[in-house]
The first five atom37 places (N, CA, C, CB, O) and aatype in JSON, in Angstrom:
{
  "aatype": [20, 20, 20, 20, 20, 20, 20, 20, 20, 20, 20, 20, 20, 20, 20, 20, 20, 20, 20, 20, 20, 20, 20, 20, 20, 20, 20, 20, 20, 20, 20, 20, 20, 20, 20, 20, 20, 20, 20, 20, 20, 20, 20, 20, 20, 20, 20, 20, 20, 20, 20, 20, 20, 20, 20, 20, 20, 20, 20, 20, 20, 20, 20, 20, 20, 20, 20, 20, 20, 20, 20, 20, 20, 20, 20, 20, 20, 20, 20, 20, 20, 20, 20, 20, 20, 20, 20, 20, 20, 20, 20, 20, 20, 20, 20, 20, 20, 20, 20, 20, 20, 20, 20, 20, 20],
  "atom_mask": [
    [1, 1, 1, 1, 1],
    [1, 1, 1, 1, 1],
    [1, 1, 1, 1, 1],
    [1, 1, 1, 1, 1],
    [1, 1, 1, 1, 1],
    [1, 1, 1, 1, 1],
    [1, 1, 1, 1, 1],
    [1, 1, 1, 1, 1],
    [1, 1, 1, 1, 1],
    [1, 1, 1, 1, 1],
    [1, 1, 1, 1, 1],
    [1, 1, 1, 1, 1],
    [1, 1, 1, 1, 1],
    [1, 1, 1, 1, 1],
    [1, 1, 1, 1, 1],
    [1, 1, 1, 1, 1],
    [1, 1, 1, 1, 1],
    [1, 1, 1, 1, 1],
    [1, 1, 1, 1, 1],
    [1, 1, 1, 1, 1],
    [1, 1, 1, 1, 1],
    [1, 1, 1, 1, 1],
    [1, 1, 1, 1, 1],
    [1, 1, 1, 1, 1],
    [1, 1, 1, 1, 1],
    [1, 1, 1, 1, 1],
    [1, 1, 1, 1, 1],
    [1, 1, 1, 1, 1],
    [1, 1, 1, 1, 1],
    [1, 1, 1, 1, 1],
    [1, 1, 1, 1, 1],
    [1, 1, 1, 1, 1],
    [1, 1, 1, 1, 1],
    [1, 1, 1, 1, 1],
    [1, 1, 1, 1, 1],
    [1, 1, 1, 1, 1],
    [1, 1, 1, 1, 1],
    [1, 1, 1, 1, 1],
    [1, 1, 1, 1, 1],
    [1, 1, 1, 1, 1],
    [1, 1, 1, 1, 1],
    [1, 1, 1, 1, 1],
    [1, 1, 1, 1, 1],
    [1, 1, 1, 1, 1],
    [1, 1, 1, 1, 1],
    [1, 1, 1, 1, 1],
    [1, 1, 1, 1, 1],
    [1, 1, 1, 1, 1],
    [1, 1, 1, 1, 1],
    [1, 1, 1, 1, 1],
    [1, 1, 1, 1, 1],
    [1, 1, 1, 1, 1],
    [1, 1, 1, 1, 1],
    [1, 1, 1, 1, 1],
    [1, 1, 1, 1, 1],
    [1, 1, 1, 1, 1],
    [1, 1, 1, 1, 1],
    [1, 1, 1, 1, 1],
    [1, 1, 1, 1, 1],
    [1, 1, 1, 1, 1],
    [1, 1, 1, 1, 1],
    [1, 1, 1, 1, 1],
    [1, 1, 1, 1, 1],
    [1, 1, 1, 1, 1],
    [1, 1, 1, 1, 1],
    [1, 1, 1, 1, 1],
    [1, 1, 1, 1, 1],
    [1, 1, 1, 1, 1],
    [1, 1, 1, 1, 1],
    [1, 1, 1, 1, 1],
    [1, 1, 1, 1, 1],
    [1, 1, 1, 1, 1],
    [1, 1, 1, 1, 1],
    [1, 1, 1, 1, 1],
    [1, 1, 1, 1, 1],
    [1, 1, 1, 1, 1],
    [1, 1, 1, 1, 1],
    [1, 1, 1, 1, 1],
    [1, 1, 1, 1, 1],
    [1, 1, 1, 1, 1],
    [1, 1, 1, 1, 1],
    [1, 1, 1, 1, 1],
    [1, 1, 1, 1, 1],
    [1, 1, 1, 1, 1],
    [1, 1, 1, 1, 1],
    [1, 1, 1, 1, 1],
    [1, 1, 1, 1, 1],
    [1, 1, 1, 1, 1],
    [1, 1, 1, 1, 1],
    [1, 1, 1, 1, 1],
    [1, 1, 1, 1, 1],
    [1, 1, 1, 1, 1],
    [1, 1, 1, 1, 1],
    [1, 1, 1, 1, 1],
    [1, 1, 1, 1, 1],
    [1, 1, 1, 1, 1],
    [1, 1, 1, 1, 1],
    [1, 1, 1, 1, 1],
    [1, 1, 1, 1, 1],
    [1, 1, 1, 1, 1],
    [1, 1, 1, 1, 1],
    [1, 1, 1, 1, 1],
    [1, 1, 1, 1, 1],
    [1, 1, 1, 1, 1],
    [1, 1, 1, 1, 1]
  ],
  "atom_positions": [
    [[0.83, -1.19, 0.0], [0.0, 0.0, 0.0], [0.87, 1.26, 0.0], [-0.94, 0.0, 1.22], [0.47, 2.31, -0.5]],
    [[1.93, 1.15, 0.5], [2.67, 2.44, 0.81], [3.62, 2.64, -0.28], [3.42, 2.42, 2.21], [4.16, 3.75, -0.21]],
    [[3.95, 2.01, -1.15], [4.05, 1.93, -2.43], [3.58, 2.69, -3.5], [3.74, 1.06, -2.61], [4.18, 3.35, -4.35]],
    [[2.22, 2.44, -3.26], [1.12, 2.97, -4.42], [0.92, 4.77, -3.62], [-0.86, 1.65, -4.42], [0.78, 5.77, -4.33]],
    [[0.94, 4.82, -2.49], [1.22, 6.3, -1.95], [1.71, 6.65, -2.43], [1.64, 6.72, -1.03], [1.3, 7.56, -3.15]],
    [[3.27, 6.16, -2.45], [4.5, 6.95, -2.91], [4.64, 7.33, -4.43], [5.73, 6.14, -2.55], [5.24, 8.36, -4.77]],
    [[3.97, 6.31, -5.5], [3.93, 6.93, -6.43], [3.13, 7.82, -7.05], [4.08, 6.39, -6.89], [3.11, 7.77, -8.28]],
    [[2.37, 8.74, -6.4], [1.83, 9.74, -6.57], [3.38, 10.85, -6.39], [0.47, 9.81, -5.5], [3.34, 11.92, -6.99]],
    [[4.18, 10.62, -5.88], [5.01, 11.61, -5.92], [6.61, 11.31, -6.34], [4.86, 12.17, -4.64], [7.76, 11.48, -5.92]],
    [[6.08, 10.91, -7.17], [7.25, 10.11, -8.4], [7.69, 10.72, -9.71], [6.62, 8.75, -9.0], [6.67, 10.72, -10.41]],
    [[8.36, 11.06, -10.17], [8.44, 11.31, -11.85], [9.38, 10.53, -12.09], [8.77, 12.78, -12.5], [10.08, 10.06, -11.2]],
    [[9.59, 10.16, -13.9], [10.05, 9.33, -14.63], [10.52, 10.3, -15.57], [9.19, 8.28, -15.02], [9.54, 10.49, -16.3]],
    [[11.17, 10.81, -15.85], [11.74, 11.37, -17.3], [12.27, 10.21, -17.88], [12.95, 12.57, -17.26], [12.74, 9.22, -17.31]],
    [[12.06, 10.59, -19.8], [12.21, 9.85, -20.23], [12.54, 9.91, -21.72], [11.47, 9.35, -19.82], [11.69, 10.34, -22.5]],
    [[13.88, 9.45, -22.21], [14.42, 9.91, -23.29], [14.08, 9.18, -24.76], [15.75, 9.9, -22.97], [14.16, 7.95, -24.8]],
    [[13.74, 9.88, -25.88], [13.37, 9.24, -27.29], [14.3, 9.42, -27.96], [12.26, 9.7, -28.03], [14.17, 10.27, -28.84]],
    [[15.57, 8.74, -27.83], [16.47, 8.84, -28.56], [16.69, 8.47, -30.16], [17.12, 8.36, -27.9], [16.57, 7.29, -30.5]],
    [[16.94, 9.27, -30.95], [17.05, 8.48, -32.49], [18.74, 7.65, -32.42], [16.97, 10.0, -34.13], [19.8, 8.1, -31.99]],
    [[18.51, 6.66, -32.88], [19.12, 5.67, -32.78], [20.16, 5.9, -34.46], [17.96, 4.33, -32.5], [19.87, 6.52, -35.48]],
    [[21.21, 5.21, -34.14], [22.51, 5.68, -35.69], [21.98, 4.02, -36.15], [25.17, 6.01, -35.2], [22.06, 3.09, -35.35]],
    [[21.43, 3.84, -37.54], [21.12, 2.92, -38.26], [22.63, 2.08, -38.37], [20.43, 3.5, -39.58], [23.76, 2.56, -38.37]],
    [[22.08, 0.3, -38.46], [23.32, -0.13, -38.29], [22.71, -1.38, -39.48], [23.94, -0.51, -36.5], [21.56, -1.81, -39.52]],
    [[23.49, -1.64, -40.11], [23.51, -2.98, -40.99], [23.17, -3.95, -39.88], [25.06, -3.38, -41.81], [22.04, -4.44, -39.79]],
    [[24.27, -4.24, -38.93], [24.07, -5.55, -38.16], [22.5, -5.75, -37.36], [25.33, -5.56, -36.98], [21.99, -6.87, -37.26]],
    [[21.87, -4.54, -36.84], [20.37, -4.72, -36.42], [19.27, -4.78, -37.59], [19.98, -3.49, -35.48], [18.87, -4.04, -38.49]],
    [[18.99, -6.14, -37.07], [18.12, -6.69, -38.07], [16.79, -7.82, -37.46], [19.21, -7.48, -39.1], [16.83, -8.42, -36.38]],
    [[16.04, -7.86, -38.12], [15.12, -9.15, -37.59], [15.3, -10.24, -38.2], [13.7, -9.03, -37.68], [16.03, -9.85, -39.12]],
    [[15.08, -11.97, -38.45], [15.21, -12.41, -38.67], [14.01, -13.59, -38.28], [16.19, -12.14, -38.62], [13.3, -13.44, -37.29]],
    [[13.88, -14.77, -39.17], [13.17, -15.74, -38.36], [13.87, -16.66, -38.18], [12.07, -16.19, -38.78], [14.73, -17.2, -38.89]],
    [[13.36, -16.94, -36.84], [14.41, -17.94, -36.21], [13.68, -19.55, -36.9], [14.41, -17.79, -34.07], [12.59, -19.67, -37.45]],
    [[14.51, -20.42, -36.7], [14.13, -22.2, -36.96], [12.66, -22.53, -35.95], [15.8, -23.48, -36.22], [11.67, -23.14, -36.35]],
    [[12.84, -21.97, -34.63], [11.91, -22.19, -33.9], [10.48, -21.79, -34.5], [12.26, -21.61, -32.77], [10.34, -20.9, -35.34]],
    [[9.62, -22.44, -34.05], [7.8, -22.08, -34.48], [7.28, -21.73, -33.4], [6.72, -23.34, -35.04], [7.84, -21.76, -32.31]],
    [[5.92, -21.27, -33.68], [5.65, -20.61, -32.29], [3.68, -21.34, -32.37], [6.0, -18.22, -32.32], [3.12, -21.81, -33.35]],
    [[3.22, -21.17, -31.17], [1.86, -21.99, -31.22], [0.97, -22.17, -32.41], [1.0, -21.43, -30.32], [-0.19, -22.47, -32.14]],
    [[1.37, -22.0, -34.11], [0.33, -21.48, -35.06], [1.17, -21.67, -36.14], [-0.28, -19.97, -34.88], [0.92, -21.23, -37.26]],
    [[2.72, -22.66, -35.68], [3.42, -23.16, -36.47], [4.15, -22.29, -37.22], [2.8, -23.89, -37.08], [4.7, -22.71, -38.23]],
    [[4.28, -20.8, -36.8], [5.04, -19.84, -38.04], [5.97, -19.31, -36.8], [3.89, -18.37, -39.13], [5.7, -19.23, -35.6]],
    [[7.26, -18.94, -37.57], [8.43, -18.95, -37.67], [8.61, -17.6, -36.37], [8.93, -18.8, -39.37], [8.16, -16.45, -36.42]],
    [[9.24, -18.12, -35.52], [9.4, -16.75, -34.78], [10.46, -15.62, -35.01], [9.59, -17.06, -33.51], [11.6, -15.99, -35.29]],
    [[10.26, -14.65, -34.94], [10.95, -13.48, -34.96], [12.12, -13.53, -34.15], [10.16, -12.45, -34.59], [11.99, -14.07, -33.05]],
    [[13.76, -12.87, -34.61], [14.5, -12.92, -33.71], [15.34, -11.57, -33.93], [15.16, -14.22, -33.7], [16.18, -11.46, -34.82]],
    [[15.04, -10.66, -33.12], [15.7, -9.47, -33.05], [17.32, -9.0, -32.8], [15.06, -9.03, -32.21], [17.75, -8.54, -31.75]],
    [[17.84, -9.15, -33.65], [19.37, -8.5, -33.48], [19.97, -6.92, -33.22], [19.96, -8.81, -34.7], [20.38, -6.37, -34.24]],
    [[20.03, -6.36, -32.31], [19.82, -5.03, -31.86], [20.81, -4.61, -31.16], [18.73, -4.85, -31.17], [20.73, -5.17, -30.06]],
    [[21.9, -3.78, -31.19], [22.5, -3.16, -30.53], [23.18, -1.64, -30.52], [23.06, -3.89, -30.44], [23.32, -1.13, -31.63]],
    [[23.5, -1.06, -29.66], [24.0, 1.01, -29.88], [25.51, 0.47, -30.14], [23.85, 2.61, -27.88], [26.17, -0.54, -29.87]],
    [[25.65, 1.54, -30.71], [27.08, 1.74, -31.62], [27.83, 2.87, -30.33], [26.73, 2.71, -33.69], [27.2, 2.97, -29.28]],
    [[28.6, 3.33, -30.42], [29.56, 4.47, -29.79], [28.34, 5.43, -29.56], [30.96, 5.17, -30.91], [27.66, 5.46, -28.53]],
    [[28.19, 6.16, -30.61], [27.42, 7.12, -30.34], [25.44, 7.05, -30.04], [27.88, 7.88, -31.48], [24.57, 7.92, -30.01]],
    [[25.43, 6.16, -29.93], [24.06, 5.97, -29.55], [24.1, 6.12, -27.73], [23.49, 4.31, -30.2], [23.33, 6.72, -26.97]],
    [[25.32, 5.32, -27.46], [25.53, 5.52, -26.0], [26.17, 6.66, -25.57], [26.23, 4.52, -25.47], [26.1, 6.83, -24.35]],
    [[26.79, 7.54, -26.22], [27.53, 8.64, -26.06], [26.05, 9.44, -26.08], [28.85, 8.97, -27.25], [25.87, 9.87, -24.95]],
    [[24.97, 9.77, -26.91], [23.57, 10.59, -27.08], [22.96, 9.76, -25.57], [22.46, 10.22, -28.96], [22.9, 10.59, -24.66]],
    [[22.68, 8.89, -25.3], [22.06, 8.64, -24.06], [22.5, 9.13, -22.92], [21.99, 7.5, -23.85], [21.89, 9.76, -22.06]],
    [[24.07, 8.67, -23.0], [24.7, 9.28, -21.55], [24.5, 10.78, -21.49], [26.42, 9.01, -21.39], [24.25, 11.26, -20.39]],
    [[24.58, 11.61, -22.59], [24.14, 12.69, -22.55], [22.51, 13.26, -22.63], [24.83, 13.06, -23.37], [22.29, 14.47, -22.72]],
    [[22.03, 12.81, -22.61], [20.71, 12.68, -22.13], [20.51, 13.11, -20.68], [20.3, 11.32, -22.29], [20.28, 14.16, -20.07]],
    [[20.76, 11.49, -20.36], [20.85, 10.89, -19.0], [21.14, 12.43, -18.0], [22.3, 9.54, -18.95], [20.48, 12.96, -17.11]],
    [[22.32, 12.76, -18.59], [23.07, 13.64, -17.74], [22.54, 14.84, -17.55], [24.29, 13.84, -18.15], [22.6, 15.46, -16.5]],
    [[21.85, 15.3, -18.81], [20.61, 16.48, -18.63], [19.58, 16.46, -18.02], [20.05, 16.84, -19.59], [18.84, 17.42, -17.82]],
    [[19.32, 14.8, -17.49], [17.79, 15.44, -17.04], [18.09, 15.36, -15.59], [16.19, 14.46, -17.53], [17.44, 16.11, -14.86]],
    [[19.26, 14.32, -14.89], [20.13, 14.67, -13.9], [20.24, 16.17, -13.3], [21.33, 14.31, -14.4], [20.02, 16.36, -12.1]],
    [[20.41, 16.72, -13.75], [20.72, 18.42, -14.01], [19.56, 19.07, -13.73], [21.14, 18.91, -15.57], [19.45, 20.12, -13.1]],
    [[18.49, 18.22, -14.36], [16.96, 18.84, -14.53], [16.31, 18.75, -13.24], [15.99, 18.03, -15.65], [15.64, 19.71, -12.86]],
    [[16.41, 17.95, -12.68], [16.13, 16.79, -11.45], [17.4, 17.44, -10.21], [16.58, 14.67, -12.19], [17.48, 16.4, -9.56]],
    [[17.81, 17.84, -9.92], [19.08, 18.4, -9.27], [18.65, 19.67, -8.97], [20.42, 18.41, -10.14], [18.71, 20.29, -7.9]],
    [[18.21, 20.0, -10.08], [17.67, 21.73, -9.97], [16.52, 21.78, -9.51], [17.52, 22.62, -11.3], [16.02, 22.87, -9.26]],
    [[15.72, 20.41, -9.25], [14.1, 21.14, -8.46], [14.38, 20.27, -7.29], [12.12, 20.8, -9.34], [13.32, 19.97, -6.74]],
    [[15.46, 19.73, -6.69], [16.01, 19.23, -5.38], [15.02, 17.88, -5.47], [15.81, 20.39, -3.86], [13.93, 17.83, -4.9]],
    [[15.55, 16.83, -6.26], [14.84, 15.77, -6.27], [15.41, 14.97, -5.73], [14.47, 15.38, -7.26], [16.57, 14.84, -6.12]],
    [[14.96, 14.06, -4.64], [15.39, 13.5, -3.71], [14.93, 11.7, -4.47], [14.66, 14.22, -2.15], [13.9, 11.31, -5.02]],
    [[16.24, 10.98, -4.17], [16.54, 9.66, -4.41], [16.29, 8.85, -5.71], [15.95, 9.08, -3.5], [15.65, 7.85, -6.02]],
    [[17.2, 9.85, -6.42], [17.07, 9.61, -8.16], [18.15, 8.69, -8.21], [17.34, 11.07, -9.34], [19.08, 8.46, -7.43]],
    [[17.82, 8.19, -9.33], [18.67, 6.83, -10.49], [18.55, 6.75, -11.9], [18.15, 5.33, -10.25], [17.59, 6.97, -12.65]],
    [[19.38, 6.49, -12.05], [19.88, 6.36, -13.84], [19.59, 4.88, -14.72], [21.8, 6.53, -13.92], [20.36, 3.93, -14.59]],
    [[18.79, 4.86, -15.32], [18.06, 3.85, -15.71], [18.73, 3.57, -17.21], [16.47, 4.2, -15.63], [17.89, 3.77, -18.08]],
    [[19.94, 3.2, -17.7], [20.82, 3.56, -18.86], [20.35, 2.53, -20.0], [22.52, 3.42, -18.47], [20.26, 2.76, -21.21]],
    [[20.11, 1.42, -19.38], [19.38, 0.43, -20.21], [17.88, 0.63, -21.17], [19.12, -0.54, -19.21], [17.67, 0.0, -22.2]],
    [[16.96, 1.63, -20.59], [15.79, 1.4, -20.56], [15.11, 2.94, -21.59], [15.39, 1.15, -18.85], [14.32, 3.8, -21.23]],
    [[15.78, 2.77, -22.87], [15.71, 4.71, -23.52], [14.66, 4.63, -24.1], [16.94, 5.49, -24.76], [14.44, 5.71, -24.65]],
    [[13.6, 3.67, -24.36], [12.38, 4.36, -25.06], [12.41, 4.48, -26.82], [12.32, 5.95, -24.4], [11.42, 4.86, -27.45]],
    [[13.49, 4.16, -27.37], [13.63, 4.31, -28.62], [12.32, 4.15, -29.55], [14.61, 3.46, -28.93], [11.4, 3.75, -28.84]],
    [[11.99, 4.29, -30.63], [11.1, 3.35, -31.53], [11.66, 3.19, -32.41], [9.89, 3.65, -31.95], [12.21, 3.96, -33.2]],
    [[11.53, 1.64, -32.3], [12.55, 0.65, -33.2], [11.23, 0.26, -34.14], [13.51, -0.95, -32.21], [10.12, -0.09, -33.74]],
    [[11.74, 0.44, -35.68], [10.93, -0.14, -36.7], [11.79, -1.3, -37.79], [10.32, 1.19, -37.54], [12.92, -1.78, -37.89]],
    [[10.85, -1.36, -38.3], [11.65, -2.62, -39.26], [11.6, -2.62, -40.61], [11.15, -4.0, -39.03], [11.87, -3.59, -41.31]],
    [[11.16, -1.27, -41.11], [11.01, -1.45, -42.72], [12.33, -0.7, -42.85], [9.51, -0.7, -43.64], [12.63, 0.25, -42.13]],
    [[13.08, -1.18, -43.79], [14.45, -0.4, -44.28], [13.97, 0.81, -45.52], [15.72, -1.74, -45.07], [13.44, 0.33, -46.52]],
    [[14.13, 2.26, -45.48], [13.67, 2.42, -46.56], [15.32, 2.66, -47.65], [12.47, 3.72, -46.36], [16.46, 2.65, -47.19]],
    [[15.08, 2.79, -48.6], [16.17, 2.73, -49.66], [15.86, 2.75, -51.0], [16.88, 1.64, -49.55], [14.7, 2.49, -51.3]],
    [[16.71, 3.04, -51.94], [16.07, 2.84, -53.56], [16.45, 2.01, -54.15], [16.21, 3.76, -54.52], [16.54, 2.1, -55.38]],
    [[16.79, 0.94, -53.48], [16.81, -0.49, -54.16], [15.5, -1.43, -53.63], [18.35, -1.3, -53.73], [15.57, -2.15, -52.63]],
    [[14.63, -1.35, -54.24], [13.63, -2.97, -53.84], [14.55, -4.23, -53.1], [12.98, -3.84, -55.61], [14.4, -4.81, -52.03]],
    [[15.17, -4.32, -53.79], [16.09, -5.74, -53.31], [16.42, -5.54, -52.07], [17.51, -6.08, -54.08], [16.25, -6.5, -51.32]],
    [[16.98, -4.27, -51.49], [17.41, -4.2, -50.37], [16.51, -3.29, -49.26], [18.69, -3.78, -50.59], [17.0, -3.15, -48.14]],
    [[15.47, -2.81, -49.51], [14.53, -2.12, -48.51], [13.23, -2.52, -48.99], [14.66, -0.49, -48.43], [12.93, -3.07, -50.04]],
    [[12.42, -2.08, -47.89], [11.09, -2.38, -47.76], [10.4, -1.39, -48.59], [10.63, -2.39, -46.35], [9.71, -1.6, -49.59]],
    [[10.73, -0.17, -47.98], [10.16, 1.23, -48.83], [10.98, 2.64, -49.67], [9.37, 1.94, -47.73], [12.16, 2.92, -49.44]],
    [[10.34, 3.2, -50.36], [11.34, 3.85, -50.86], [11.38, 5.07, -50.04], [11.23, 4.04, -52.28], [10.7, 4.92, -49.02]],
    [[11.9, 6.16, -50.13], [11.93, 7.75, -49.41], [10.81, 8.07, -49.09], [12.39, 8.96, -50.2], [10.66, 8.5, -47.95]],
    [[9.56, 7.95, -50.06], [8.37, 8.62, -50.02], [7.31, 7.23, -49.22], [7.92, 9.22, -51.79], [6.12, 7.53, -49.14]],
    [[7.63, 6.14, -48.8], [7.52, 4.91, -47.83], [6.48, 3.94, -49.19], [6.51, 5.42, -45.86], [5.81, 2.97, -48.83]],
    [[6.49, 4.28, -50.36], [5.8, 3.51, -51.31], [7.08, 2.66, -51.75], [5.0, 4.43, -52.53], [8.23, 2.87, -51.37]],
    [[6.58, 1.49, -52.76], [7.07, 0.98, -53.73], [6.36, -0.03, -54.85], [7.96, 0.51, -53.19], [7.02, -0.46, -55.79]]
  ]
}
């Protein structure tokens, strides 16, 4: 119960970072099937230098932000940025993307 008190006086900031496009993040289907016999999804995903260099700097601003209105018993959550991760590649090759610039093809 004292829990659910306390988060009435809680904030969460929370960063939407654009992410540096990488060849190696990709989806894939895995060998495994899933209850309906089709192929499960397997996400390959990781930040480059500067994806973590834009977070830590993030991070560090809202630190700052949070510091300045005397916020008492903050933490840095470095794992957890909120991105939106999509999966259509766009490009002007068909062969190699989903969509073109204008998201048709």
């Amino acid at each position: 119960m004292q829990a659910m008190q306390d988060y009435n006086h809680q904030a969460r900031p929370k960063i939407v970072d654009e992410m540096m496009p990488q060849e190696r993040n990709r989806i894939t289907l895995a060998d495994e099937k899933d209850q309906y016999s089709l192929p499960i999804a397997r996400v390959g995903y990781s930040w480059c230098d500067n994806d973590r260099m834009s977070i830590n700097h993030s991070l560090n601003y809202m630190t700052t932000a949070l510091q300045a209105i005397d916020a008492q018993n903050t933490w840095r959550q470095e794992d957890d940025t909120c991105d939106m991760n999509g999966t259509a590649r766009m490009g002007s090759d068909s062969l190699n993307s989903v969509v073109d610039a204008d998201l048709r093809y």
